[in-house]
mmCIF file of the N, C-alpha and C atoms, coordinates in Angstrom:
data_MODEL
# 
_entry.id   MODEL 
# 
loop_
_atom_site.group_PDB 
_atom_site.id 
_atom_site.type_symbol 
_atom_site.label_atom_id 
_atom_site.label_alt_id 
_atom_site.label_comp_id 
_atom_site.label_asym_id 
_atom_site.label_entity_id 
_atom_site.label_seq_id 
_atom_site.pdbx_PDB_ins_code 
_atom_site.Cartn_x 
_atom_site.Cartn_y 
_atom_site.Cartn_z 
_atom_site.occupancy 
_atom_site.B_iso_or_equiv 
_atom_site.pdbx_formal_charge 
_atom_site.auth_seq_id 
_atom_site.auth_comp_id 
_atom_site.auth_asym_id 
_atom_site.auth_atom_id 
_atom_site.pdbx_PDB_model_num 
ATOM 1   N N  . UNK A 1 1  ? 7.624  8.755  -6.008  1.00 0.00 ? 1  UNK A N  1 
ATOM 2   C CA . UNK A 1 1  ? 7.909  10.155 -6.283  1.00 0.00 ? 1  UNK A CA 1 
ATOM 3   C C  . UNK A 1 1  ? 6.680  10.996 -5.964  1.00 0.00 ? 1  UNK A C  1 
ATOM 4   N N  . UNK A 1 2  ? 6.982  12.404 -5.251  1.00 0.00 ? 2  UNK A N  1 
ATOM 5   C CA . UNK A 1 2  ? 5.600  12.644 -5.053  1.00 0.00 ? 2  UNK A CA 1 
ATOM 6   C C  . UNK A 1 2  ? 5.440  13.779 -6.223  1.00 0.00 ? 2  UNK A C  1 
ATOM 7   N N  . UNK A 1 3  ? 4.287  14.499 -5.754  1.00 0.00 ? 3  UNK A N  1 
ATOM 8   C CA . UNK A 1 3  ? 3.873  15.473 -7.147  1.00 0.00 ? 3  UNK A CA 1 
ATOM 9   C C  . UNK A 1 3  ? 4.364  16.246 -7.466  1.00 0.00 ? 3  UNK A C  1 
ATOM 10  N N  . UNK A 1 4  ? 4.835  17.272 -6.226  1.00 0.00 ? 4  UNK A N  1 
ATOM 11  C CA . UNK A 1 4  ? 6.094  18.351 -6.136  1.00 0.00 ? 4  UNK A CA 1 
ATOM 12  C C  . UNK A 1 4  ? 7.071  17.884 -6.976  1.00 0.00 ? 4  UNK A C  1 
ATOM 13  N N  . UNK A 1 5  ? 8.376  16.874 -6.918  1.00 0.00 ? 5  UNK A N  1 
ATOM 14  C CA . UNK A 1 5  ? 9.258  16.509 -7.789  1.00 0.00 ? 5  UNK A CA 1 
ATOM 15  C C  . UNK A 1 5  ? 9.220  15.603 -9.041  1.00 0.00 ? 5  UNK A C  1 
ATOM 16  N N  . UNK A 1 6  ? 7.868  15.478 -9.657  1.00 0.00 ? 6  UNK A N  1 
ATOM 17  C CA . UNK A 1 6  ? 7.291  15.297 -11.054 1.00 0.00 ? 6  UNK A CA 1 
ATOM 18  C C  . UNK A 1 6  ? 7.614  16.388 -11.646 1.00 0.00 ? 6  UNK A C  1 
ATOM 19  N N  . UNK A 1 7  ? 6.642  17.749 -11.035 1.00 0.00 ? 7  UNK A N  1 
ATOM 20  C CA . UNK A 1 7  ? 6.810  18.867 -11.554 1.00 0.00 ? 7  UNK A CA 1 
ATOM 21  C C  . UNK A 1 7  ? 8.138  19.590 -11.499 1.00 0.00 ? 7  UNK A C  1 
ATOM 22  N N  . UNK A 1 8  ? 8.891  19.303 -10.769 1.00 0.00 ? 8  UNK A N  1 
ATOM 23  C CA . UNK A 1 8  ? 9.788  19.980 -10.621 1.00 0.00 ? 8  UNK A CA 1 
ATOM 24  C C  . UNK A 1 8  ? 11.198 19.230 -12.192 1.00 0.00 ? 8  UNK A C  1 
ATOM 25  N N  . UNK A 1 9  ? 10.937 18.212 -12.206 1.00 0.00 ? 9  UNK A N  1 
ATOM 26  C CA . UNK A 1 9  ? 11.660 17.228 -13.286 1.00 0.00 ? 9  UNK A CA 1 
ATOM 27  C C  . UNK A 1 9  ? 11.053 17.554 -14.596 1.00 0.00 ? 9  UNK A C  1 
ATOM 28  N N  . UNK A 1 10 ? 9.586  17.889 -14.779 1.00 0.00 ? 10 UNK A N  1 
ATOM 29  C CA . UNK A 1 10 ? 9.248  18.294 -16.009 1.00 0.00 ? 10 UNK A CA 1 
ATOM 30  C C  . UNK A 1 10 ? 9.689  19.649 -16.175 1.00 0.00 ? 10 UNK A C  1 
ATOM 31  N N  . UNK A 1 11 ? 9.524  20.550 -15.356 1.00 0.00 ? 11 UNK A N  1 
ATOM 32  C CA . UNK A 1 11 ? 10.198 21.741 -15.790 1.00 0.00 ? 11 UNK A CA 1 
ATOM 33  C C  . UNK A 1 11 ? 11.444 22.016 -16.207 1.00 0.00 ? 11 UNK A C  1 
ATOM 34  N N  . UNK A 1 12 ? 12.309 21.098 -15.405 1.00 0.00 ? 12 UNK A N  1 
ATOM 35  C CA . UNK A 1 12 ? 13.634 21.020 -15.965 1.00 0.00 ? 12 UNK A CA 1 
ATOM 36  C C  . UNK A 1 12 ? 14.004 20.381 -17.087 1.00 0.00 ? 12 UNK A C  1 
ATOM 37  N N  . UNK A 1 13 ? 12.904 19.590 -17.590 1.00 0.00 ? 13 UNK A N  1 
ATOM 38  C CA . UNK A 1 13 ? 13.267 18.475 -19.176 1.00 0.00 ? 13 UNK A CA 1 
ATOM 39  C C  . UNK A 1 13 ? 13.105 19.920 -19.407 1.00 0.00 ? 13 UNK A C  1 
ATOM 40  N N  . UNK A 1 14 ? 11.580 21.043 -19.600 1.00 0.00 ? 14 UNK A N  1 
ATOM 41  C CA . UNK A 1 14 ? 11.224 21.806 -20.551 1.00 0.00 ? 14 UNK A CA 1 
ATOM 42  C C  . UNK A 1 14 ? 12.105 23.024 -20.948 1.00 0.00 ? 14 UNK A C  1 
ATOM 43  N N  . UNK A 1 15 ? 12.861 23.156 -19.661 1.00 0.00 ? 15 UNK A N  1 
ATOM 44  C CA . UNK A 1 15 ? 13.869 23.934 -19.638 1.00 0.00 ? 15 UNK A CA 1 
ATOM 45  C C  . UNK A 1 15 ? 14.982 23.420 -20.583 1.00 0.00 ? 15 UNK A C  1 
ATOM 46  N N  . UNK A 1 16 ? 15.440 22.326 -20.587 1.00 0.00 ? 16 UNK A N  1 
ATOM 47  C CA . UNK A 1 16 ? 16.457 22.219 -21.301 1.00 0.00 ? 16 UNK A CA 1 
ATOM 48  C C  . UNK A 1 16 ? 16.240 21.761 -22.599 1.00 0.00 ? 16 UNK A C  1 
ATOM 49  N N  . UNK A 1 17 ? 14.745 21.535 -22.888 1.00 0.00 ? 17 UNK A N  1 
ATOM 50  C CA . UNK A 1 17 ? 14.188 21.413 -24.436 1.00 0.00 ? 17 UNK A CA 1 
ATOM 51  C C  . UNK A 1 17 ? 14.444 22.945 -24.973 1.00 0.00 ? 17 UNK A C  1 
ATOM 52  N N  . UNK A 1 18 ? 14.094 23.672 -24.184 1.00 0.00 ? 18 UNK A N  1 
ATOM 53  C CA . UNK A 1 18 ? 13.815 24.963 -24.917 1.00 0.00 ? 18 UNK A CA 1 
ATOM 54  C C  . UNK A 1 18 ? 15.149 25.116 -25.134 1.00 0.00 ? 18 UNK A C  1 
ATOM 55  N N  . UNK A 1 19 ? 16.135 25.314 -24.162 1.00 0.00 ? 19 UNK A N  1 
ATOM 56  C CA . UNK A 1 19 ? 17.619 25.561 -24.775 1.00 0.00 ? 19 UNK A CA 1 
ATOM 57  C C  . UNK A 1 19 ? 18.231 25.165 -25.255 1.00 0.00 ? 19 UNK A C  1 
ATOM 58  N N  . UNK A 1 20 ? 17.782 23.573 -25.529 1.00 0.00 ? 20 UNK A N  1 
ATOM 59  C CA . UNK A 1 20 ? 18.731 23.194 -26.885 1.00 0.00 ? 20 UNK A CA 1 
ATOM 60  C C  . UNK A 1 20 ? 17.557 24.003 -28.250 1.00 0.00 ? 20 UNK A C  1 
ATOM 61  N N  . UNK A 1 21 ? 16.194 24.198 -28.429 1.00 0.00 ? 21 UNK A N  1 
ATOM 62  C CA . UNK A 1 21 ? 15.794 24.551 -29.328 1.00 0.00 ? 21 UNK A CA 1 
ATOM 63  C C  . UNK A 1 21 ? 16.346 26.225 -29.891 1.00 0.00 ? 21 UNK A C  1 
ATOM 64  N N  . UNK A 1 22 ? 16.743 26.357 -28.465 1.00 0.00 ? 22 UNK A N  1 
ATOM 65  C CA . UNK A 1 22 ? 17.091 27.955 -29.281 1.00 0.00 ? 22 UNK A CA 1 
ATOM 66  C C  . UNK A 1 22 ? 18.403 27.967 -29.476 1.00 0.00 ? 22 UNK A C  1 
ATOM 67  N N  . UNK A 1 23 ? 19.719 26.965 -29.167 1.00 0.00 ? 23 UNK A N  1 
ATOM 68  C CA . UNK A 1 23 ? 20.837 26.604 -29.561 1.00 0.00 ? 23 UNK A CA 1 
ATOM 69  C C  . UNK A 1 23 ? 20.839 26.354 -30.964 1.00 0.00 ? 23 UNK A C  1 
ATOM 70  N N  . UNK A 1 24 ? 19.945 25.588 -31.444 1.00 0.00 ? 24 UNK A N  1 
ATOM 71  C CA . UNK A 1 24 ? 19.874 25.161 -33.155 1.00 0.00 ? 24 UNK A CA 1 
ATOM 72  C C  . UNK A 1 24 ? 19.688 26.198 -33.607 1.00 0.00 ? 24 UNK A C  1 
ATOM 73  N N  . UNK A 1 25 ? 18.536 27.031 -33.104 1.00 0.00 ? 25 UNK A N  1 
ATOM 74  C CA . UNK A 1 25 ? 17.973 28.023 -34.016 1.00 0.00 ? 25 UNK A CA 1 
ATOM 75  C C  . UNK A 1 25 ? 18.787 29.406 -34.051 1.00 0.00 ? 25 UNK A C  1 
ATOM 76  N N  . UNK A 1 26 ? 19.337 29.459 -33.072 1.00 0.00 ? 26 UNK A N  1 
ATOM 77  C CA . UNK A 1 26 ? 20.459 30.695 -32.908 1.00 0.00 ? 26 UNK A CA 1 
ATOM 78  C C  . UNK A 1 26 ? 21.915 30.486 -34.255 1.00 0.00 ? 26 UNK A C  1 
ATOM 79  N N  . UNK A 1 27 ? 21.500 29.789 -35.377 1.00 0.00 ? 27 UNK A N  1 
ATOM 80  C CA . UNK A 1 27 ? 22.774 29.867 -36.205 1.00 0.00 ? 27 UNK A CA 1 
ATOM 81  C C  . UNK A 1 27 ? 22.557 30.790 -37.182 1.00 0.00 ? 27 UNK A C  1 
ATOM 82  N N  . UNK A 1 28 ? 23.523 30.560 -38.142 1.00 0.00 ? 28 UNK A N  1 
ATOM 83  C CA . UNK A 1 28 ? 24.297 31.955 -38.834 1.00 0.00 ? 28 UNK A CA 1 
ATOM 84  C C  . UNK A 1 28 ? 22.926 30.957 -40.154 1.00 0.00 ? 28 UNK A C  1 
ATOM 85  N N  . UNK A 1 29 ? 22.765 30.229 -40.021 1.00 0.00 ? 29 UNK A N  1 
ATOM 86  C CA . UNK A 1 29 ? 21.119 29.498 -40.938 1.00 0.00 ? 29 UNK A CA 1 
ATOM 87  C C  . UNK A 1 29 ? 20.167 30.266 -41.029 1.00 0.00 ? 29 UNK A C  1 
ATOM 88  N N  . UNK A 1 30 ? 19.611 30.412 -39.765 1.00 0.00 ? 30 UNK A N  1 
ATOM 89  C CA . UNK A 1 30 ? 18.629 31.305 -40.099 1.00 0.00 ? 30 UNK A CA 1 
ATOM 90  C C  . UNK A 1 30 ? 18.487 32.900 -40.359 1.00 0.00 ? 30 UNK A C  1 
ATOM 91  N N  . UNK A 1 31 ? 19.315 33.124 -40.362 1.00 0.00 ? 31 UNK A N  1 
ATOM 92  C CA . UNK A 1 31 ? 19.654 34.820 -40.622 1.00 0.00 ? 31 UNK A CA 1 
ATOM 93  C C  . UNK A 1 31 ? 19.612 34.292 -42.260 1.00 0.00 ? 31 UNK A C  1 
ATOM 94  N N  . UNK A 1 32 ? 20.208 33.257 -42.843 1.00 0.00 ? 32 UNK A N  1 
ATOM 95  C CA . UNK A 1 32 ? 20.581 33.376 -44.286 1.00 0.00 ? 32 UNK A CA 1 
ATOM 96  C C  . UNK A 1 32 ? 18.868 32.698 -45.150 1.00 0.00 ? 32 UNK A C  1 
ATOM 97  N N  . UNK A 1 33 ? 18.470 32.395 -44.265 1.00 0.00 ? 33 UNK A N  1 
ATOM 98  C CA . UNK A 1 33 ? 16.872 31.660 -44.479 1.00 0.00 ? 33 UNK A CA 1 
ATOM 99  C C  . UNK A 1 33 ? 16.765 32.498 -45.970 1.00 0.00 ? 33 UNK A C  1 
ATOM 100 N N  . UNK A 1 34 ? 16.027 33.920 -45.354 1.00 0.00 ? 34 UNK A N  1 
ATOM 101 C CA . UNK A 1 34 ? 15.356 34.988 -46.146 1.00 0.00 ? 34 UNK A CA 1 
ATOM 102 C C  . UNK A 1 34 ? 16.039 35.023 -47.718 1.00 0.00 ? 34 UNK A C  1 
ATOM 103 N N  . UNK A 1 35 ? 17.959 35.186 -47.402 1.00 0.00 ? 35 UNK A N  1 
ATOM 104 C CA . UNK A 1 35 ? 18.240 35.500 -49.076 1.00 0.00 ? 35 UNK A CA 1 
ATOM 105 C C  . UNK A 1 35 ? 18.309 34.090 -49.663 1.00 0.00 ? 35 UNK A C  1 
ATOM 106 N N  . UNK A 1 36 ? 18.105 33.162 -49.078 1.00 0.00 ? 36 UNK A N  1 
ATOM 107 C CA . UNK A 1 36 ? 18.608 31.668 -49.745 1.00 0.00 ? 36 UNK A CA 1 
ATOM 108 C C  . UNK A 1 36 ? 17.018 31.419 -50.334 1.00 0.00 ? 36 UNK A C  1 
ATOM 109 N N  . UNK A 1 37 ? 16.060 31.652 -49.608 1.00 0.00 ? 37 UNK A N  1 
ATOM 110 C CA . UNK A 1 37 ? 14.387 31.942 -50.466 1.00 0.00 ? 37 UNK A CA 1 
ATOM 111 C C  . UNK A 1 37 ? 14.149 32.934 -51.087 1.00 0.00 ? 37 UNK A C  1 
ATOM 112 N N  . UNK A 1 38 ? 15.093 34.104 -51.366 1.00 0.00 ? 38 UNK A N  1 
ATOM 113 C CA . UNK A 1 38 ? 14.488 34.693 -52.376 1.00 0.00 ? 38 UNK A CA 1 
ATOM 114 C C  . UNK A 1 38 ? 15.277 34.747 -53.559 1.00 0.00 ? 38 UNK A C  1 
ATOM 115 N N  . UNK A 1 39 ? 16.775 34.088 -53.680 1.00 0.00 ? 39 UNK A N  1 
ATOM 116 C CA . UNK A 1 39 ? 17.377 33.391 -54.854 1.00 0.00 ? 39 UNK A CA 1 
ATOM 117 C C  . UNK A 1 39 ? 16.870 32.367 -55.525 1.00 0.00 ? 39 UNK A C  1 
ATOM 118 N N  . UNK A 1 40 ? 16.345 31.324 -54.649 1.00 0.00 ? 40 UNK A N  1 
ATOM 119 C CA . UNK A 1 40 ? 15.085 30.288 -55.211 1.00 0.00 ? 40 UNK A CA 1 
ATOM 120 C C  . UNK A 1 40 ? 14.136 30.794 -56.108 1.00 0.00 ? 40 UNK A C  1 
ATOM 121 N N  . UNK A 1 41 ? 13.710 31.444 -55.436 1.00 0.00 ? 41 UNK A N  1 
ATOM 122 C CA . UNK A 1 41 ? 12.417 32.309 -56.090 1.00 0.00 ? 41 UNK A CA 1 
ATOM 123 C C  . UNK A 1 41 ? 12.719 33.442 -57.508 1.00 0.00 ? 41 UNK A C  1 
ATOM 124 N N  . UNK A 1 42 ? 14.225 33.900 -57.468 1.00 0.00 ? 42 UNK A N  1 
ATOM 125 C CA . UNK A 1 42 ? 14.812 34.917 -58.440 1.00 0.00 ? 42 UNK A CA 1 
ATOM 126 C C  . UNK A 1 42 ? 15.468 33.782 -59.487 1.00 0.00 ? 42 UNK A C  1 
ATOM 127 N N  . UNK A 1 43 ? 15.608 32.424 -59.140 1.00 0.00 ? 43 UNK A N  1 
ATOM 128 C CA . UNK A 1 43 ? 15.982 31.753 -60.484 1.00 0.00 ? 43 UNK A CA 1 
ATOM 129 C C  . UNK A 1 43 ? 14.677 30.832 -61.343 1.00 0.00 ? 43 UNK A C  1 
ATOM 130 N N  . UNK A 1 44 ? 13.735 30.993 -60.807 1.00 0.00 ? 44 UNK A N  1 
ATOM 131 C CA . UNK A 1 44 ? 12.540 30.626 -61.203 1.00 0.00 ? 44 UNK A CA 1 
ATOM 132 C C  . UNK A 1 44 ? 12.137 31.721 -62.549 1.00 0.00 ? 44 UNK A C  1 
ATOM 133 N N  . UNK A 1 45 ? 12.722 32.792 -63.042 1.00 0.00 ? 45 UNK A N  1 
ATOM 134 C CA . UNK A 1 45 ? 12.604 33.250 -64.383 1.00 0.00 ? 45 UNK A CA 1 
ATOM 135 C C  . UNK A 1 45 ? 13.702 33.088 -64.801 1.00 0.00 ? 45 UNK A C  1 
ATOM 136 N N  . UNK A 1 46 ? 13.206 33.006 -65.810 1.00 0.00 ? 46 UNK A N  1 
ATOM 137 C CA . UNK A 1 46 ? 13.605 31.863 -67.477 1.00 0.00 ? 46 UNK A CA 1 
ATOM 138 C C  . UNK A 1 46 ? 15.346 32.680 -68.061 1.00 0.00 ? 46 UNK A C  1 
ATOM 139 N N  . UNK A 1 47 ? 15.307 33.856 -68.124 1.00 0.00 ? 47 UNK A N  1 
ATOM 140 C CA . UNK A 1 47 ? 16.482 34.262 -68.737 1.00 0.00 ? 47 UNK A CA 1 
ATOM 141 C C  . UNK A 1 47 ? 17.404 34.798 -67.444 1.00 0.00 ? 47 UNK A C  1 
ATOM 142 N N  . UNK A 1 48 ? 17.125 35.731 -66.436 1.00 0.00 ? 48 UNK A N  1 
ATOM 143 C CA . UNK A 1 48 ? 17.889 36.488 -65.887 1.00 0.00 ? 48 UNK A CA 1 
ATOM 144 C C  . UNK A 1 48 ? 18.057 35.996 -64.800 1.00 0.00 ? 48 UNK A C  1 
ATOM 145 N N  . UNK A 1 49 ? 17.123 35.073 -64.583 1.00 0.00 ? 49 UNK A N  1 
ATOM 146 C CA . UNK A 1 49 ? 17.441 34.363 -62.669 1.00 0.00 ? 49 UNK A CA 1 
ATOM 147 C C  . UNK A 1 49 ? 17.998 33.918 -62.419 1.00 0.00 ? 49 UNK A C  1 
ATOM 148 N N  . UNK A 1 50 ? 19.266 33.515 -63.501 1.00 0.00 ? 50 UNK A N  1 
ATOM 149 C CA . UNK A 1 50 ? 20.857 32.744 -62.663 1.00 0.00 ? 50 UNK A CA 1 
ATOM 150 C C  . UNK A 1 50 ? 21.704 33.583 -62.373 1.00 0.00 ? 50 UNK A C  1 
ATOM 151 N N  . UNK A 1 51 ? 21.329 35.074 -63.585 1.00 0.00 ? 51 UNK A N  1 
ATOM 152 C CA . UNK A 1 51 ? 22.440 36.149 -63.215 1.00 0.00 ? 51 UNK A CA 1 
ATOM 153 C C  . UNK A 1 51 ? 21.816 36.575 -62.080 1.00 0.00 ? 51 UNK A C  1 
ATOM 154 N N  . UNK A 1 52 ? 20.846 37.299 -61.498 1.00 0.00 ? 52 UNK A N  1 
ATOM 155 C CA . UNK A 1 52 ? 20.449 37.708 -60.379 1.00 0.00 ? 52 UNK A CA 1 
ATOM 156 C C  . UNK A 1 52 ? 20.416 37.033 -59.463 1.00 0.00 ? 52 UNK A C  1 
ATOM 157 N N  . UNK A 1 53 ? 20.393 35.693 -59.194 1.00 0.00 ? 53 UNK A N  1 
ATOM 158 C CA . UNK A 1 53 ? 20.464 35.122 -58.390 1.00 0.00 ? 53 UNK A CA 1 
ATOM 159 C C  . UNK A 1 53 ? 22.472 35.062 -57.786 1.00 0.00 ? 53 UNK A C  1 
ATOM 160 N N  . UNK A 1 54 ? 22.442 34.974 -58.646 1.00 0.00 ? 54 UNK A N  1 
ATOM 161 C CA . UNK A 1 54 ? 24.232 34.282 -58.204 1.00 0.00 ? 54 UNK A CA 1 
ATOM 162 C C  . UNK A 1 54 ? 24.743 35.445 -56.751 1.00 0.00 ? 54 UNK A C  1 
ATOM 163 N N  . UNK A 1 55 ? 24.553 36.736 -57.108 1.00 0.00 ? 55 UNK A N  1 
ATOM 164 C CA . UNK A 1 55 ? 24.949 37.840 -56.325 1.00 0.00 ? 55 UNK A CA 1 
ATOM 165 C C  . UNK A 1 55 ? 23.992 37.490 -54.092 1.00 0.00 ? 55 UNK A C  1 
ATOM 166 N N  . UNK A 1 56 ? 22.995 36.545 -54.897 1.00 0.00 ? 56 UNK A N  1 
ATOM 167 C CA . UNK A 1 56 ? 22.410 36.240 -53.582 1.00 0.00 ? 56 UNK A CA 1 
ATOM 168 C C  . UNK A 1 56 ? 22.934 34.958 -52.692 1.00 0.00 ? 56 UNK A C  1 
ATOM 169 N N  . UNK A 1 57 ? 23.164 33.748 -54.164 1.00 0.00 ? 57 UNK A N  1 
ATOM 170 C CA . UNK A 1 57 ? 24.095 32.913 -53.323 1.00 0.00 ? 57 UNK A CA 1 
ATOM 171 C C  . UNK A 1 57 ? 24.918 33.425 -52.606 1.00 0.00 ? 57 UNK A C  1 
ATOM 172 N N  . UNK A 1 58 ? 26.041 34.360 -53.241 1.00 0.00 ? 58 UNK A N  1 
ATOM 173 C CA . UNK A 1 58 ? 27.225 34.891 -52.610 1.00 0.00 ? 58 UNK A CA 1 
ATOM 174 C C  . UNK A 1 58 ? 27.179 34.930 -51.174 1.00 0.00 ? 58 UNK A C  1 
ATOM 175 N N  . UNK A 1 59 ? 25.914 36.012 -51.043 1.00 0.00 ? 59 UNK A N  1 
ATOM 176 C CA . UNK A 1 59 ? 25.833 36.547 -49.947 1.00 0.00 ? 59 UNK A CA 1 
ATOM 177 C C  . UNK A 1 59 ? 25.299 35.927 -48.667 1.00 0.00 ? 59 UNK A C  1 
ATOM 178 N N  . UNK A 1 60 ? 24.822 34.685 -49.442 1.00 0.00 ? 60 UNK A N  1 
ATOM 179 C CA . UNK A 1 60 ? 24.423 33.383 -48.288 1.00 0.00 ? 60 UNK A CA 1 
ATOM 180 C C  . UNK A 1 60 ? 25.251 32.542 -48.236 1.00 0.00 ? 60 UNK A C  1 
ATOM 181 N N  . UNK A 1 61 ? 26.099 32.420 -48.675 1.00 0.00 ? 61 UNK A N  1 
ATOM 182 C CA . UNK A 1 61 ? 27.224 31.807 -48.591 1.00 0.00 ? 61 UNK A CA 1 
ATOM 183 C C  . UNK A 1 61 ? 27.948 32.416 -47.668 1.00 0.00 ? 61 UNK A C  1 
ATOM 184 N N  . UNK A 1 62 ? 28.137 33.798 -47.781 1.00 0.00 ? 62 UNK A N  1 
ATOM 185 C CA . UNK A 1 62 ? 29.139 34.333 -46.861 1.00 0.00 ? 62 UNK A CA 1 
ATOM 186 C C  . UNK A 1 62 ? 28.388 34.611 -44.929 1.00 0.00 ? 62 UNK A C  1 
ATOM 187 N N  . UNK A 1 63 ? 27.088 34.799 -44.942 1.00 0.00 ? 63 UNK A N  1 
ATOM 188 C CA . UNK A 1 63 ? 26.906 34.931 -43.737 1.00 0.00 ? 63 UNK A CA 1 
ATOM 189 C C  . UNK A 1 63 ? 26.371 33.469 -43.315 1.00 0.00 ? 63 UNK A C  1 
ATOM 190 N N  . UNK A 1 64 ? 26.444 32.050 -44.020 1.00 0.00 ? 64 UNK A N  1 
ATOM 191 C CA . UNK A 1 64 ? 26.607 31.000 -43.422 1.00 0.00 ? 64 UNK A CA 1 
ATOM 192 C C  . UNK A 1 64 ? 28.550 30.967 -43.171 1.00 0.00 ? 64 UNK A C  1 
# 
């Protein structure tokens, strides 16, 4: 194989690494990242963080 079609084969693995990486990352997951960490974080106090939280599950629930 010469050097030209090494390079030309690695670019195309890197090419299709990257598009499956942005296939995973393009889901309805990461949009819900943000409220699903800050319900975590809102049931971490002692009395009110299951009621405040619940309204955030919801809403990560619904845009997963």
């Amino acid at each position: 194989m010469n050097p030209s079609h090494r390079d030309s084969v690695r670019r195309l693995a890197g090419a299709v690494v990257l598009a499956a990486a942005a296939a995973v990352l393009a889901g309805c997951g990461v949009v819900a990242l943000p409220v699903r960490t800050t319900s975590a974080v809102v049931k971490v106090v002692p009395v009110a963080g299951d009621v405040v939280a619940a309204p955030l599950d919801v809403t990560a629930d619904v845009i997963d």
